[in-house]
C-alpha positions as CSV (number, residue, x, y, z in Angstrom):
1,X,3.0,-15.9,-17.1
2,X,1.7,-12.1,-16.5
3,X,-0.1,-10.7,-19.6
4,X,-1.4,-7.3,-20.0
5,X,-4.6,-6.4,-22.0
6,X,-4.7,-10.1,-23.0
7,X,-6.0,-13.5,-22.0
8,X,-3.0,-16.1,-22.6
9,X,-3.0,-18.7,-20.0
10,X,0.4,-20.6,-18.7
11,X,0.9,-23.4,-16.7
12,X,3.5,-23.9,-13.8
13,X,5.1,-26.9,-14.1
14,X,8.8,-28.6,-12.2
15,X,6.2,-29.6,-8.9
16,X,8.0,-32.0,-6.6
17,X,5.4,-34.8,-5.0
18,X,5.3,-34.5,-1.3
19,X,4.2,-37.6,1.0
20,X,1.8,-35.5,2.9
21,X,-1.8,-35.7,1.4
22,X,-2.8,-32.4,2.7
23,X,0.4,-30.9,0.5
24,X,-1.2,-33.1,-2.4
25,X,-4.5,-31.6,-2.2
26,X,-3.2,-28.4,-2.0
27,X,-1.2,-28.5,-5.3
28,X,-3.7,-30.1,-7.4
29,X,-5.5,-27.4,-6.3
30,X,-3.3,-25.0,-7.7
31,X,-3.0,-27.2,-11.1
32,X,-6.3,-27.0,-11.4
33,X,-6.2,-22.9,-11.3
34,X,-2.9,-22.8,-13.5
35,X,-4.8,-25.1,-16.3
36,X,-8.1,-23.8,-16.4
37,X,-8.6,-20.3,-14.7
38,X,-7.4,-16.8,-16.0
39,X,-7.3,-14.1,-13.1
40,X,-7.7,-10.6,-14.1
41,X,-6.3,-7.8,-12.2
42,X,-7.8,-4.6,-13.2
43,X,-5.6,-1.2,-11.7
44,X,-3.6,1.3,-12.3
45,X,0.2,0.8,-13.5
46,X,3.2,3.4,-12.3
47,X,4.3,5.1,-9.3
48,X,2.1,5.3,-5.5
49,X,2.2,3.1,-3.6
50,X,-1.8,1.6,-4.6
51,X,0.1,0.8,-8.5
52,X,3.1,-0.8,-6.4
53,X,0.9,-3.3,-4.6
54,X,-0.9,-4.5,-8.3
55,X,2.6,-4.4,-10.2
56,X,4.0,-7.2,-7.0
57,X,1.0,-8.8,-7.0
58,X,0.7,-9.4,-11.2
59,X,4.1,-10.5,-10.9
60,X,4.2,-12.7,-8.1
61,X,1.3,-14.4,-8.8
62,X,2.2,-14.9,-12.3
63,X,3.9,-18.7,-11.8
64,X,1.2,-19.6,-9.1
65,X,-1.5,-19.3,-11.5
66,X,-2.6,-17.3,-14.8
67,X,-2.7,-13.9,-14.7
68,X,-3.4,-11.0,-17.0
69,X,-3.6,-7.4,-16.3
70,X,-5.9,-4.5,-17.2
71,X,-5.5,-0.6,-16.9
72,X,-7.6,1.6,-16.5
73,X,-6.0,4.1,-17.8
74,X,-5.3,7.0,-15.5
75,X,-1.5,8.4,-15.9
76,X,0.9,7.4,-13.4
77,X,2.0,10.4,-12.0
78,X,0.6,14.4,-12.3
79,X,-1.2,16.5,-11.1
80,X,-3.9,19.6,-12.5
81,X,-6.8,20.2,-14.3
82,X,-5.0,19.1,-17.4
83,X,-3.4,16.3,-15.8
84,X,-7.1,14.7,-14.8
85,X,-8.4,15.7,-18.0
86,X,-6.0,13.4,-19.6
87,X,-7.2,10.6,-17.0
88,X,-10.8,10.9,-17.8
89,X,-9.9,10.5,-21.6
90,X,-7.6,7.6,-20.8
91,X,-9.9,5.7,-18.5
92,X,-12.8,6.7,-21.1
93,X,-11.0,5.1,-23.8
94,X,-9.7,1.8,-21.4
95,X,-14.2,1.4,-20.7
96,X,-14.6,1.1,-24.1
97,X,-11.9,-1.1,-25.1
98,X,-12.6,-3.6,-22.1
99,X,-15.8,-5.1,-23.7
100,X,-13.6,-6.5,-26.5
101,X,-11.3,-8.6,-24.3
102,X,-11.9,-12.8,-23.5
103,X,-13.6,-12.8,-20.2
104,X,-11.7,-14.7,-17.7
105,X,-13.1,-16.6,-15.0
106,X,-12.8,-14.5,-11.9
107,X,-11.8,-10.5,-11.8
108,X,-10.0,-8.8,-9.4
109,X,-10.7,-4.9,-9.2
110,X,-8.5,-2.4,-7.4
111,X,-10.2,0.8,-6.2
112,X,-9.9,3.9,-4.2
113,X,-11.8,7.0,-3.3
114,X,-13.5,9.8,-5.5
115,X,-12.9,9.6,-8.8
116,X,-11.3,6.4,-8.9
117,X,-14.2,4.8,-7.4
118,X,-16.5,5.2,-10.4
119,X,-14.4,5.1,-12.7
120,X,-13.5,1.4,-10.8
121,X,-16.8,0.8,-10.4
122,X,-17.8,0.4,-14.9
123,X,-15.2,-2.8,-14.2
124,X,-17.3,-4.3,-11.1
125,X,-20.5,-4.1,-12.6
126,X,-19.6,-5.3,-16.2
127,X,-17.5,-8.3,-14.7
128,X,-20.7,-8.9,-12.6
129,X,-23.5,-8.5,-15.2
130,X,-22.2,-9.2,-18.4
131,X,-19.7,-11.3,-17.7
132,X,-21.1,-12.9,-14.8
133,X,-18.0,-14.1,-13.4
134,X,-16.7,-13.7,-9.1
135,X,-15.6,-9.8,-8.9
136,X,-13.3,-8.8,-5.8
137,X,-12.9,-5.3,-5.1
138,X,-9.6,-4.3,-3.3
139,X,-10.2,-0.9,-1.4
140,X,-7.5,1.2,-1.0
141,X,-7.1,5.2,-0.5
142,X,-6.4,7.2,2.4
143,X,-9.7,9.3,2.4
144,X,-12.0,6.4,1.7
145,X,-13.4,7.1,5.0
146,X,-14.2,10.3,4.2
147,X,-15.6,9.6,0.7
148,X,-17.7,6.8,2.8
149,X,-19.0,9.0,6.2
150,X,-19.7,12.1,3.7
151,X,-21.5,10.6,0.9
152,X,-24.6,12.2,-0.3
153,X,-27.8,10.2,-0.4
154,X,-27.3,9.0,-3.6
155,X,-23.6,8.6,-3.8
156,X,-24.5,6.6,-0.6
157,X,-26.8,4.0,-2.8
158,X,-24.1,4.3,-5.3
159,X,-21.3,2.6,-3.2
160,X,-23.9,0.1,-2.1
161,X,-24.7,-1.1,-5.4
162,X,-21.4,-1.2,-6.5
163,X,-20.2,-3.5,-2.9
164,X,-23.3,-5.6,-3.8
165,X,-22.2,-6.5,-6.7
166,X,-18.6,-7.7,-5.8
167,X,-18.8,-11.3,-4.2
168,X,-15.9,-10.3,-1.9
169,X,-14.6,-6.8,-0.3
170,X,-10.7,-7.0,0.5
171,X,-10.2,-3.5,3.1
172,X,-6.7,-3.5,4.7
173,X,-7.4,-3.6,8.1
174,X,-10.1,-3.9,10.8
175,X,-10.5,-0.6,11.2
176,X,-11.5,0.1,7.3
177,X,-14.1,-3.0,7.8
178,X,-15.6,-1.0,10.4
179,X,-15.7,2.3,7.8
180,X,-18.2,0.2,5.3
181,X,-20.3,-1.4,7.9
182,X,-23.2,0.5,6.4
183,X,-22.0,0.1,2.7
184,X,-21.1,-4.1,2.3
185,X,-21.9,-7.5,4.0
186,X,-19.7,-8.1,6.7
187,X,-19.7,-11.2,5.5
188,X,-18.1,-10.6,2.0
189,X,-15.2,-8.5,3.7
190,X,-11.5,-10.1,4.1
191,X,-8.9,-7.8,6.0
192,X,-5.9,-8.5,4.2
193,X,-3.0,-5.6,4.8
194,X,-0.5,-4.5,2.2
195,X,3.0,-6.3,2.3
196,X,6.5,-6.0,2.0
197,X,9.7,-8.4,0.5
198,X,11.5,-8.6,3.5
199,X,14.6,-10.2,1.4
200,X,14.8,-6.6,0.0
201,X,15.5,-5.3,3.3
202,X,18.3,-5.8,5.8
203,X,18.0,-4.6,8.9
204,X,21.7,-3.0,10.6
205,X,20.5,-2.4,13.8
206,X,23.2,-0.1,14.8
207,X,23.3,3.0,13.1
208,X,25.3,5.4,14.5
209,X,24.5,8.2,15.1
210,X,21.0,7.4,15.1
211,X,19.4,9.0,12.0
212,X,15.8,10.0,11.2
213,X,14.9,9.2,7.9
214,X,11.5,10.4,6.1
215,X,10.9,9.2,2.4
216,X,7.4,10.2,0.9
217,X,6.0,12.8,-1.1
218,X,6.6,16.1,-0.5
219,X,3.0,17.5,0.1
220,X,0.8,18.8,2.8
221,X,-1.2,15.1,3.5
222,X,2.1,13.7,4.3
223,X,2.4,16.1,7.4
224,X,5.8,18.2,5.8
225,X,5.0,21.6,7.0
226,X,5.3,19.7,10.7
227,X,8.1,17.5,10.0
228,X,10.1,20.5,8.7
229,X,9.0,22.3,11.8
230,X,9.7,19.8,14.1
231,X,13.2,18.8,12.5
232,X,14.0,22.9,13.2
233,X,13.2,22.9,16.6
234,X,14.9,19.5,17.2
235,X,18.2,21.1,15.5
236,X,18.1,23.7,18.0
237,X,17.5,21.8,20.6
238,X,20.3,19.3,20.2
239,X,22.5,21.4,18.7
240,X,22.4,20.1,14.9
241,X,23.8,16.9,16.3
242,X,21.0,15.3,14.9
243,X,21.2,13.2,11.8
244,X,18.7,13.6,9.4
245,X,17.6,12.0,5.8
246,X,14.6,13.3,3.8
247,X,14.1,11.8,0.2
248,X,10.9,12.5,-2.3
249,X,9.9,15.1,-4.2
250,X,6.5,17.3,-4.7
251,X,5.1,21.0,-4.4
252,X,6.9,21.7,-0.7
253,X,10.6,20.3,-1.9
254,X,11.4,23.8,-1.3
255,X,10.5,23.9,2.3
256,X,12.7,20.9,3.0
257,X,15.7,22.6,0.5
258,X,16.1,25.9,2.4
259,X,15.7,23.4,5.7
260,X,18.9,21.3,4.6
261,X,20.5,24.6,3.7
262,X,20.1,25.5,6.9
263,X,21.1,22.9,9.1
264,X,24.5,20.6,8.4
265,X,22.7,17.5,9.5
266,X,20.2,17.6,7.6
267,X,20.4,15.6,4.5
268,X,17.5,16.5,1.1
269,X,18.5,13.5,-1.4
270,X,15.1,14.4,-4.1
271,X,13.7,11.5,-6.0
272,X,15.4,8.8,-4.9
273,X,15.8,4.9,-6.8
274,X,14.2,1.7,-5.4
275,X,17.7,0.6,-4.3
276,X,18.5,4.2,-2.6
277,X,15.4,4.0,-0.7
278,X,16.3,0.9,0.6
279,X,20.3,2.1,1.7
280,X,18.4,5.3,3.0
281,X,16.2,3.0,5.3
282,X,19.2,0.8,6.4
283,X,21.3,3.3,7.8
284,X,18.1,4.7,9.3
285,X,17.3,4.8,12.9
286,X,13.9,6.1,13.1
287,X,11.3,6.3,10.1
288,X,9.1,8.9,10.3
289,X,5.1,10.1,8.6
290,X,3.2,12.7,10.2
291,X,0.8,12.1,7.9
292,X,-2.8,13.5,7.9
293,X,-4.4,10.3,5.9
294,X,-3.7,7.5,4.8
295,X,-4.5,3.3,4.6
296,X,-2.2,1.3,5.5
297,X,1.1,3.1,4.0
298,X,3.8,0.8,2.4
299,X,6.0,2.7,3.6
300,X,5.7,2.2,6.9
301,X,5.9,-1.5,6.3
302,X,9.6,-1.3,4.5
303,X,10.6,1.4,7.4
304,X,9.8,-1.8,9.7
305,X,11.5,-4.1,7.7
306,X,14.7,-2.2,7.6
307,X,14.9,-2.0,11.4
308,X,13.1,1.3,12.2
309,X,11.5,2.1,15.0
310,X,8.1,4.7,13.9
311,X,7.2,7.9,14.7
312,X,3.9,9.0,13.2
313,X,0.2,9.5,13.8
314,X,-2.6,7.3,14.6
315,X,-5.0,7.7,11.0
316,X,-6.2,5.0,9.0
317,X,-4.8,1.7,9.8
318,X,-1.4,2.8,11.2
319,X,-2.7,2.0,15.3
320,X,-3.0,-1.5,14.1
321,X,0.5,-1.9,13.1
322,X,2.5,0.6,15.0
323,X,1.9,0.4,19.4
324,X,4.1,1.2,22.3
325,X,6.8,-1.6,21.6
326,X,6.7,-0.6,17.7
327,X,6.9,3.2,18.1
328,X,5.5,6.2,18.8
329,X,2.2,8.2,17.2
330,X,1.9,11.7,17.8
331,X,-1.5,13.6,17.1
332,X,-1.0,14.9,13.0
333,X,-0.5,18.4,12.9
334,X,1.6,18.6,16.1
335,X,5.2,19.7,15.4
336,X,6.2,19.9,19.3
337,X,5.0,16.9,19.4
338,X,6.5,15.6,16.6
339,X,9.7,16.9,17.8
340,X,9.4,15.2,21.9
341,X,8.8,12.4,20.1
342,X,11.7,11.8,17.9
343,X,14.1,13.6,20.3
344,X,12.9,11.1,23.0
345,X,13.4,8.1,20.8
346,X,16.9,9.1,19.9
347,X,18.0,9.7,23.6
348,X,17.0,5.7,24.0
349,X,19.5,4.0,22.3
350,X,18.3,0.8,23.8
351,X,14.8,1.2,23.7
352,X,15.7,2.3,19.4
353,X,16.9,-1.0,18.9
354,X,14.1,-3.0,20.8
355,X,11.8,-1.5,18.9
356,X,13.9,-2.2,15.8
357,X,13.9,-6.0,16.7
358,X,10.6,-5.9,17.0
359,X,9.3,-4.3,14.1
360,X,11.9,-6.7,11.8
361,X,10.0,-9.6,13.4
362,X,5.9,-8.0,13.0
363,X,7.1,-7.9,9.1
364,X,8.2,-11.4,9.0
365,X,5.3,-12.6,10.9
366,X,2.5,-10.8,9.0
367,X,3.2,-8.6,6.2
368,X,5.4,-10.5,3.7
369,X,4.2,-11.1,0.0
370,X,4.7,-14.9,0.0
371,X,1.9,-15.1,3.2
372,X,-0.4,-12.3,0.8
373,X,0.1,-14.6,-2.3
374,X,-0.9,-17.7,-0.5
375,X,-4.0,-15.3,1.6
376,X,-5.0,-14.1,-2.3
377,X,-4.9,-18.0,-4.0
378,X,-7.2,-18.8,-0.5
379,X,-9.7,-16.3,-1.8
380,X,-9.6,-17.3,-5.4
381,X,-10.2,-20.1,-4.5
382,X,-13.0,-19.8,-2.5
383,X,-15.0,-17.8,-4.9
384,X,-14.5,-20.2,-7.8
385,X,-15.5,-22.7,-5.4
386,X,-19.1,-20.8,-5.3
């Protein structure tokens, strides 16, 4: 059972004995953290792809073990002065009604960069201090980087004091351990990357025509301004026999309008559902991000699992998912490049669905939530163990 704001406990219970000892071991284990510990997940709760990750991981943990959830406060979706205004009231208010809760036995903290960091960082320290009970803090945020390598001196001894006081550092790839070398103890840092329900996705294989599909927010980080450039010149160059499907919604929706005005194979669907985003990425051929930033996007991840091949650019942990056999990375901010790329891809019909294949199998092989559950009890584990 998931709770939210609240301590109740719940046990799993229906086990089958199995006649190997090592199975045994392994589910008394997990008795033992179903009766007796309460894990609490302390995020944010909404839209983005950060509140996706703790919303799946609350609720697939829930019959594994006890869990109850905390937010912090910040609104799910906005943006403006008034918009963050209303986040530092609502997180303000979540500080102060935290103290009043049960403490559980271990505390799981998801953070990112900027303001989410301190405001992520009252929930470390109290958990730590007060509470005195194993704090993980889950580092997201596709400037984290930045917010690390640009630090002042004393937001620099900040973010030190905060990683000292968690007992273990989860960063979603090798190359964001390598960003807070200088900030934590290599020691307390896990790489675990973000994952996917691959029985959400099935993968055709076969779309024809081939189609380039791009679902994100519409906004400058995601690399728009170039994707709407490079879908223009690849219209010309192909004579608008390219098939094309753009979902989201933000501040440059317009750009991408007057773009599907313009060209008949170009397709702007808005805000799309869960279950639209996933019939979008089916019929899709190649998923593509230009993107400027980020950590180690989602939706990459469910572009693989659909049978995608990927175009986008090598920032943040994308190089260590996406290499020759997976896709194709262009430099961010290069629509000519942008455009070779895809118009390449789609010229290889073969080469479209090896890549395809290939990605379909990374996805099972690494990034699916039942291996993240099991990689999350692991570490639970480990730090009750002491």
């Amino acid at each position: 059972m998931s709770t939210t704001d609240s301590s109740q406990t719940s046990a799993r219970s229906g086990s089958t004995a199995s006649p190997s000892s090592h199975r045994v071991h392994d589910r008394d284990e997990e008795r033992a953290l179903n009766e007796d510990v309460e894990l609490l997940i302390v995020g944010t709760f909404g839209g983005g792809g950060v509140n996706q990750y703790v919303d799946n991981q609350a609720s697939r943990l829930e019959d594994r073990i006890s869990v109850s959830t905390y937010g912090m406060g910040m609104p799910p979706s906005g943006s403006g002065v008034l918009w963050f205004l209303r986040g530092l009231v609502l997180g303000f208010v979540a500080m102060l009604r935290f103290p009043w809760r049960r403490p559980p036995e271990i505390v799981h903290v998801h953070t990112s960069h900027q303001f989410s960091f301190v405001r992520s960082s009252f929930y470390v320290l109290y958990a730590k201090y007060v509470w005195n009970v194993p704090v993980i803090l889950h580092v997201h945020g596709s400037s984290f980087d930045e917010f690390v390598e640009t630090a002042s001196y004393p937001l620099a001894l900040f973010q030190s004091a905060v990683f000292a006081a968690t007992d273990e550092v989860i960063v979603l790839s090798n190359y964001w351990q390598r960003v807070l070398t200088d900030r934590v103890e290599q020691s307390k840092i896990t790489v675990l990357p973000n994952a996917v329900d691959v029985s959400e996705y099935r993968a055709a294989f076969d779309a024809d025509p081939p189609r380039i599909v791009f679902i994100s927010n519409l906004i400058e980080r995601k690399g728009v301004t170039e994707l709407v450039d490079a879908i223009d010149h690849l219209v010309a160059r192909t004579d608008d026999s390219v098939a094309v499907d753009i979902a989201g919604d933000g501040p440059l929706s317009g750009r991408v309008e007057q773009l599907a005005a313009d060209a008949e194979s170009v397709t702007y669907h808005g805000y799309v559902s869960e279950s639209e985003k996933r019939d979008l990425l089916r019929g899709g051929s190649v998923f593509v991000l230009p993107t400027y930033a980020e950590g180690l996007p989602i939706a990459i991840l469910e572009g693989m699992a659909a049978g995608n091949a990927i175009v986008s650019t090598p920032v943040g942990s994308i190089p260590e998912v996406i290499d020759d056999d997976a896709g194709v990375l262009v430099p961010p901010g290069s629509e000519e490049k942008l455009a070779d790329a895809l118009e390449s891809l789609l010229a290889s019909p073969e080469q479209l669905a090896e890549m395809a294949r290939e990605n379909r199998r990374r996805i099972e092989d690494r990034y699916t939530w039942t291996q993240t559950v099991d990689e999350l009890l692991a570490i639970y584990r480990r730090q009750l163990a002491g």
